[in-house]
Structure formats: C-alpha cells, structure tokens
C-alpha positions in Angstrom: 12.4 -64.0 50.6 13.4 -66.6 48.7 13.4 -67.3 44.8 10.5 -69.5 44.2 8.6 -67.1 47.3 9.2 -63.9 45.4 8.1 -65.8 41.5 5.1 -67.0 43.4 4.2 -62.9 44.8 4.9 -61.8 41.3 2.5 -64.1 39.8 -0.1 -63.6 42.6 -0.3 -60.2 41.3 -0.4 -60.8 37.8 -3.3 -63.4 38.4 -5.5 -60.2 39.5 -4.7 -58.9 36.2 -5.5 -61.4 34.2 -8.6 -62.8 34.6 -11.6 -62.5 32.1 -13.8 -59.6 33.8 -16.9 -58.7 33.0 -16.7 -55.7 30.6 -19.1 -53.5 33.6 -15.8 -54.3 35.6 -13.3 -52.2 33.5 -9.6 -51.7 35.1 -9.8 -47.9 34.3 -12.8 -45.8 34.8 -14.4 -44.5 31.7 -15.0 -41.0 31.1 -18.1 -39.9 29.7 -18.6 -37.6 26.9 -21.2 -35.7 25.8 -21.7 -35.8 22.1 -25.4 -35.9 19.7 -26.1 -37.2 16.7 -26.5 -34.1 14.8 -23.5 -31.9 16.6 -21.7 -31.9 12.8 -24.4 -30.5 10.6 -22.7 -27.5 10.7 -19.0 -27.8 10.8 -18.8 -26.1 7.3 -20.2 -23.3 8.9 -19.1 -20.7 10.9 -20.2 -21.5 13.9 -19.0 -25.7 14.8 -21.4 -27.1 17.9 -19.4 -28.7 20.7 -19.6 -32.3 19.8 -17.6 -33.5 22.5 -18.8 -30.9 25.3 -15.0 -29.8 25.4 -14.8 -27.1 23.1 -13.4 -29.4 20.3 -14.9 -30.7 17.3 -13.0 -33.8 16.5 -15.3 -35.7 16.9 -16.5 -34.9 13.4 -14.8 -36.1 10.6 -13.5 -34.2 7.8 -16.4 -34.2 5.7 -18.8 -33.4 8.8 -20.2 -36.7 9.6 -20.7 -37.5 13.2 -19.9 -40.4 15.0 -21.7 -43.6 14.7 -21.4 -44.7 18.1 -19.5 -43.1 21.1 -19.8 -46.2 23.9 -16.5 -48.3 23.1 -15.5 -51.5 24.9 -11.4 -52.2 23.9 -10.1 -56.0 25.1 -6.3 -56.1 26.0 -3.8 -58.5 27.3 -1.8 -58.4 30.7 1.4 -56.6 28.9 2.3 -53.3 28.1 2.4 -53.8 24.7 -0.9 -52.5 24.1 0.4 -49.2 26.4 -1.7 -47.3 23.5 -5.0 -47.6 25.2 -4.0 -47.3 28.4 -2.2 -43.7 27.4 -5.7 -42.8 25.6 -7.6 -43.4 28.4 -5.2 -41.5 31.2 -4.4 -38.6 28.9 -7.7 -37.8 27.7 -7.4 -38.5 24.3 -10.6 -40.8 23.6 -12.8 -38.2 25.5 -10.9 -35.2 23.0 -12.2 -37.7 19.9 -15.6 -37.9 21.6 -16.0 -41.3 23.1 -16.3 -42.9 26.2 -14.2 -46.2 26.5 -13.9 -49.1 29.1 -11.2 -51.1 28.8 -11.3 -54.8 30.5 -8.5 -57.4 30.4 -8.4 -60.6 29.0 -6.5 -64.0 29.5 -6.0 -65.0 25.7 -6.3 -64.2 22.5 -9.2 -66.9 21.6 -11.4 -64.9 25.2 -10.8 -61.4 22.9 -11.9 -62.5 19.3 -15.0 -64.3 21.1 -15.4 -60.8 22.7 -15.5 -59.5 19.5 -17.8 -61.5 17.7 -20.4 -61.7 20.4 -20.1 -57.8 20.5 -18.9 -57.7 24.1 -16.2 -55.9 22.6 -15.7 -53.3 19.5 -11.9 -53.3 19.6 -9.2 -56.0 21.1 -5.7 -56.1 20.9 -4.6 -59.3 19.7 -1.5 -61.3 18.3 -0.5 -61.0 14.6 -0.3 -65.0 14.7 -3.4 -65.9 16.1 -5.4 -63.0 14.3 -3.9 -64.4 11.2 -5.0 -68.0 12.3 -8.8 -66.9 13.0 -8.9 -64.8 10.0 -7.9 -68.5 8.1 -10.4 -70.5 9.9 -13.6 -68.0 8.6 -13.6 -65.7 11.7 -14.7 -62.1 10.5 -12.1 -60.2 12.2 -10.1 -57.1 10.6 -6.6 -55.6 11.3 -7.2 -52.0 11.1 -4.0 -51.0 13.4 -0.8 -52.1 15.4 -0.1 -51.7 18.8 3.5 -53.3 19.2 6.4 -54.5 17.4 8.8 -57.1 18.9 8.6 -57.4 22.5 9.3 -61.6 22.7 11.8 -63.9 23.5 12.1 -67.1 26.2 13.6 -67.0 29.0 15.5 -70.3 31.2 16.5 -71.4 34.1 20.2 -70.1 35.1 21.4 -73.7 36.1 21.0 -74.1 31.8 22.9 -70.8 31.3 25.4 -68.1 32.7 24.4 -65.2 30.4 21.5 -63.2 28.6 21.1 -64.0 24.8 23.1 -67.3 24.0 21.0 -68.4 21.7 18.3 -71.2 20.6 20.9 -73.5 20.5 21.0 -73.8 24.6 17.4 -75.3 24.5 18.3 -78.5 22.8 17.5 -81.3 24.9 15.2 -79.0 27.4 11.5 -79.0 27.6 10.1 -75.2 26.8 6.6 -73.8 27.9 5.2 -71.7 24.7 1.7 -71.2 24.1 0.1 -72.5 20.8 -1.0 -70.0 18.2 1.4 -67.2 19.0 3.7 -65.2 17.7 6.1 -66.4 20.5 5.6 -69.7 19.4 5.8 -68.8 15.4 9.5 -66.7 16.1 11.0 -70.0 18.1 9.7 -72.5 15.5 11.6 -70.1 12.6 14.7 -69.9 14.9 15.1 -73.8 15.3 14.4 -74.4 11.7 16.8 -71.6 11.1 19.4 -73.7 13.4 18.5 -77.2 12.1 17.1 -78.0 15.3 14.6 -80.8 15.2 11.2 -80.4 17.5 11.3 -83.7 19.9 12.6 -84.9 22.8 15.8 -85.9 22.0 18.9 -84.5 23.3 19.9 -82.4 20.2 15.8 -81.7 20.1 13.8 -79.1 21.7 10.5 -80.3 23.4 8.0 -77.8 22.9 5.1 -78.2 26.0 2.2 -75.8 25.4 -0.1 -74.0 27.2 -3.5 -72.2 27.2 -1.8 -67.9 27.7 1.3 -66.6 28.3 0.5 -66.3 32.0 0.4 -70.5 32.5 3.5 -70.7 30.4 5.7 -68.6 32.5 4.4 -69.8 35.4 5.1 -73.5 34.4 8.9 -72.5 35.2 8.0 -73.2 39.0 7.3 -76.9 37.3 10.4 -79.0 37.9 10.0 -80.7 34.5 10.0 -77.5 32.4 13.3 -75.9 31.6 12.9 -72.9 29.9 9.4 -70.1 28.9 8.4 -68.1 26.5 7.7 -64.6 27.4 6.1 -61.2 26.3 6.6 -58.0 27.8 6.7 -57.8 31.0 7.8 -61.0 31.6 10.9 -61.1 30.3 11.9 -58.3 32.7 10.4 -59.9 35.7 12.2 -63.3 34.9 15.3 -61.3 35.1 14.6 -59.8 38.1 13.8 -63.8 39.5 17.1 -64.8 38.3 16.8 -66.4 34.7 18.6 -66.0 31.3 16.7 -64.4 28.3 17.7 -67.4 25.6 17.0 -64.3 23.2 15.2 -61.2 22.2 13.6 -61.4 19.4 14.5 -57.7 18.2 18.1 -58.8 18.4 17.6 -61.7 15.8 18.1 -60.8 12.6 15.6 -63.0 11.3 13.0 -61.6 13.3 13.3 -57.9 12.7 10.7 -55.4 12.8 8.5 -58.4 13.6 4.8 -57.4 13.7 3.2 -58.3 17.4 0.2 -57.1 18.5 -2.7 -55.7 15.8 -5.9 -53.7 16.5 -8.5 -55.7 15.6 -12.3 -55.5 14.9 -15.0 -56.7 13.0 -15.0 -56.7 9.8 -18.1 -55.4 9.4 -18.2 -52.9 12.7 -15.4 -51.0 10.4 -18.0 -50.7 7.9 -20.3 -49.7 9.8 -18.7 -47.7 11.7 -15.9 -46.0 9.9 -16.4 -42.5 11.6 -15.9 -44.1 15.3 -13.3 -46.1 14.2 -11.4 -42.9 12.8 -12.0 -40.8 16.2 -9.9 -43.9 18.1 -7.5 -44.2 15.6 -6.9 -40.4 16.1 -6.9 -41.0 19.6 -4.2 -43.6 19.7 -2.3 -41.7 17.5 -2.0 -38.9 19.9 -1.0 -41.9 22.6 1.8 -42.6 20.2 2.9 -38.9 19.8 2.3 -38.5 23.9 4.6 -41.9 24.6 7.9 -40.3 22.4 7.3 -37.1 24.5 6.5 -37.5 28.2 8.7 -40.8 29.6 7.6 -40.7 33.1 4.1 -40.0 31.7 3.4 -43.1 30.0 5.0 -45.3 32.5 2.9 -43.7 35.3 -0.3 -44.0 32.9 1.0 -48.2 32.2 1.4 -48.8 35.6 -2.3 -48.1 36.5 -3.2 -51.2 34.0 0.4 -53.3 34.5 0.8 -53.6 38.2 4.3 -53.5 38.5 7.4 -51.7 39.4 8.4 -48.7 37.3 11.7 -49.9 36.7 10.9 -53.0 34.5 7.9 -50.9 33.0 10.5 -48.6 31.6 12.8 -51.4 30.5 10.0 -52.6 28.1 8.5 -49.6 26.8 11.8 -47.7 26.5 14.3 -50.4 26.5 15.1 -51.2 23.1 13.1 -54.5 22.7 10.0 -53.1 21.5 8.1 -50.2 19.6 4.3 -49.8 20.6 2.9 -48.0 17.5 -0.2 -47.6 15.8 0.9 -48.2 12.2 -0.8 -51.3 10.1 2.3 -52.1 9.1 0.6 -54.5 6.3 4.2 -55.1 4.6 5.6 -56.7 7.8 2.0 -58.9 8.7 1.9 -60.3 4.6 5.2 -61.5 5.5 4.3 -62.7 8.8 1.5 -64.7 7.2 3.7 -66.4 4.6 6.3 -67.5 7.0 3.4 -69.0 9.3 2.0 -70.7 6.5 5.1 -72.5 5.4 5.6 -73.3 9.0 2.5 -74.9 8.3 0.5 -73.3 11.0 -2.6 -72.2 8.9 -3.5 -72.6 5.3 -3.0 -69.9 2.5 -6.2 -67.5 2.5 -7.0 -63.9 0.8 -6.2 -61.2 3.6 -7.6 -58.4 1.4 -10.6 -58.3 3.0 -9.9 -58.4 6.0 -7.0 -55.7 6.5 -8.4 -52.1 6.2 -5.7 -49.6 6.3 -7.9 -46.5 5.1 -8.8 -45.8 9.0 -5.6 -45.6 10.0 -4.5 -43.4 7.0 -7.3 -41.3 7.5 -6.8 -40.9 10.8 -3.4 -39.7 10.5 -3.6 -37.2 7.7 -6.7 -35.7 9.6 -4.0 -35.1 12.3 -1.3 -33.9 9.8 -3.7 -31.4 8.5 -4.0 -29.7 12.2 0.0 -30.8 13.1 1.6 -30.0 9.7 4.8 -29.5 11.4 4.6 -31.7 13.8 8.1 -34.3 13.2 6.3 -37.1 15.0 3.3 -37.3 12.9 5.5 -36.8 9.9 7.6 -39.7 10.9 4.2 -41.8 11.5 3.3 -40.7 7.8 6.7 -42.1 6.4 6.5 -45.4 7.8 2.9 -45.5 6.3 3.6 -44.9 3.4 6.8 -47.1 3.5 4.6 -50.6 4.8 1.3 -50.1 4.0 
C-alpha cells in the first residue's frame, strides 16, 4: 500500500470516530446504577443503605447528601487526551460513584459547548483556548477539572525535513493547516513570536491556513498546497507512522511547559446545582487517574475501545513522555494560559473567578485521601493541588 493509500485508510477510520452522534448513540455502553433519593439519610448511622446497589456508599457525600442527578452525558474529542472518561467508564468507576454515564464524541470544541448549553451534555472536555475564548464572549461555561497537559505539536512533510523536532524555524515560507481557537494554534503563534517570525506569506513568513477541527487540518496534508499540520494526540503518532517530521513537541519547548490542554468543563450553574454529582465524577476520574499510573496495558486496552487505533501509537501518547492526562484544575498554569492569549490578542481581558470552581475537585480528592491516606498517588495528586490551584 502506498503512502497517500495508507493516510487515506487511517483517516477513513478516524471519520467513524468523529462525527457528531446523537447522545442515544454513545461509543461505550452505559451502565446503569441503581441509586434513590433518600439512600443517604442514614450514613451517620450505623447501618449506610446501598446507594449505588454495589455494596458502596459513595455515592453520598461526606456530609450525607445524595446525589442530585445520576443520568450523565460527558462530550469528548477523537484523542486520547481525555483517556479519563474512557478509564471511568471501562473500570467501573462512575457506576462505584453511583452514576450511569454515556459518553458520545464530538467534532469540535464549538459542537461541545453548544452541547452544553443546550443541556445535551452535563460535562465535555474541551480546550483550555477555546474554553477561555467562550468564557470571554459571555458563554456560562466553568472549568471544574483537567484532563491533559501537553500533547501538541505540527507535524510536515519529509521533502521540508530529514528529522523529528527541528524547530519553528523550518516552516517559514510553508503554508501550515492549524485550526482557529486552539491551543495548537495559541503554542505556534507564541513560538513564531518567540523566533521573530512574521505571520504571512512571504518566504521568511509562515502562512497560517485554518480549519474548522483538528481532523480537517491533518487531513489537508493530502492537499498539495499545504506543507505542514498541526496535530493532537494521536495524530502526531500516526503522522509518523505516514512518514512525516514532528516540527516539534510542545512538551519539549521550554516556553510551553506544563502547558494546560484539555479542561472539564460544565455549566456554571449545573456545578451549583449540582455540586454532589459533580463530586461523585470527580471521584471517579480520580480513581481513572490512580488506575492509569498502575495498570499500563489496562488503560490502553480501555483507550482503544474509544481511539480506534493500534496499541502501539496509543502507548506512545499516553505513556510516551509528551503528555500527562490528569484531573487537576491546574488554575496557576490556565491564568497564565489566559494572559499569554490575551496579549496574543486572541480574546479580550475578562474576570475568570466565576467561572473556575476548584472546590469540586478539592473535595473530591480529600474525600478519597480520607479512605486512601496512604495511598502515594493521591498524595502526589494532593501536592500538585495545593501547588497550582
């Protein structure tokens, strides 16, 4: 099979992945629950119902109050960045916390915040960039977690280069498919400014050509006219595997360290609302976390039921040193994030107070630490809190 043959398979089956399904059409088969309204009135007691019809009573909060809603819909993107869910699901860990989940895929991150504020959706991953964006154009959307760090770079043609990781300096005078309002888009834009390389079309220039998701961009490589593609994971990894040269990782660029990618996101007011349901997933994709640093195979088998494709480049993303899927906030590293984009001038200033709650996560995680007090893991989770919240 040829190159262009075996791009054109790999994309084929990525295209089943991405499109915007109905949420009754969810990739993984939920599990159902059983759980009541009043199976918390007496936790203080001696004897603690079964909430969650598994001999477990998590699904009650630390001061007894049950959940507000157990029916979750979570929106994702084609990459295993947002491995969290999927782990959830697979291992049980949503049904421990008393909920029963569906998760659907999405093309973009404009399809999941419209999820959101229709209420098709009570929980989406999305891009630190483009949340930040919607939360500066009025949308009422909240961080409450992360899901991945890292995980970008943009990948080119070989004829342009004969090695991984030469640098932005290679794309002068090429044009590059990015997609507008990401954080692929943001990290190239602070590289070249970085470099004192002009946007354009010159020859010491780089033409930025944008697209509508990540999926058109990388496939706009088939495109004569376009030279080089931003990528998330997985599709730096498959462009490898089709012959191209990663221009860079960005968690090999100094200036892009411990660069905050994905976020959970929700309504604002759903967290409100619902701050004992929010609390129960958080728990749960806590325990993903925790399940991810100690079962390898595990995870990737539980990714690859969502990320249709081979093992090997699975493990290269997840495990590989170019990304770190975890639930923390990580507020500290997003502020940042949101200053740089503003001087980049991608959004105006706006107050993010409002709309980054960090008390679900926190009391997620000390709920754990109070049944794991020894556990190194959580501990380590508890450190970074407290070190970037």
């Amino acid at each position: 099979m040829n190159k262009t043959a075996k791009i054109i398979s790999v994309l084929a089956s990525l295209s089943l992945l991405t499109g915007c399904a109905g949420l009754n059409n969810s990739s993984s088969s939920s599990k159902k629950a059983s759980s009541s309204s009043d199976c918390c009135e007496d936790k203080k007691g001696s004897d603690i119902p079964d909430c969650c019809g598994d001999g477990s009573s998590d699904c009650c909060d630390d001061e007894g109050g049950s959940l507000e809603k157990s029916d979750i819909n979570i929106g994702y993107l084609n990459s295993t960045a947002h491995l969290l869910a999927f782990v959830a699901e697979e291992e049980g860990y949503f049904e421990e916390e008393g909920l029963d989940v569906s998760l659907t895929q999405f093309s973009s991150a404009a399809e999941l915040v419209n999820g959101l504020e229709s209420d098709k959706l009570d929980v989406a991953f999305i891009g630190s960039v483009p949340t930040l964006t919607f939360q500066s154009q009025g949308h009422d959307v909240s961080i409450f977690g992360g899901a991945m760090t890292n995980g970008h770079g943009y990948v080119i043609k070989s004829e342009y280069a004969d090695e991984d990781e030469l640098g932005v300096e290679i794309l002068k005078g090429r044009n590059v498919a990015s997609v507008k309002n990401s954080v692929q888009d943001a990290e190239l834009q602070i590289l070249l400014k970085n470099a004192g390389i002009e946007i354009g079309e010159g020859d010491d220039e780089v033409n930025i050509v944008y697209f509508d998701s990540q999926k058109d961009a990388y496939a706009a490589l088939l495109n004569q006219s376009i030279d080089a593609a931003s990528v998330y994971s997985p599709y730096a990894s498959l462009a490898k595997s089709q012959g191209y040269k990663v221009v860079y990782y960005c968690a090999h660029e100094k200036a892009l360290e411990n660069q905050p990618c994905c976020r959970q996101v929700a309504k604002t007011s759903s967290l409100s609302d619902s701050p004992n349901t929010y609390k129960a997933l958080e728990r749960a994709f806590i325990k993903a976390y925790h399940f991810t640093q100690t079962d390898h195979d595990g995870t990737i088998d539980d990714v690859k039921k969502y990320i249709d494709i081979e093992e090997d480049f699975i493990d290269t993303e997840v495990y590989g040193g170019y990304s770190v899927s975890s639930p923390d906030p990580d507020k500290k590293g997003t502020l940042t994030l949101k200053d740089t984009i503003i001087e980049l001038g991608y959004t105006d200033d706006y107050d993010i107070e409002p709309y980054y709650n960090t008390d679900i996560y926190k009391q997620a995680l000390e709920s754990i630490l109070k049944e794991n007090p020894d556990d190194e893991i959580y501990k380590s989770l508890k450190e970074h809190f407290d070190d970037y919240e």
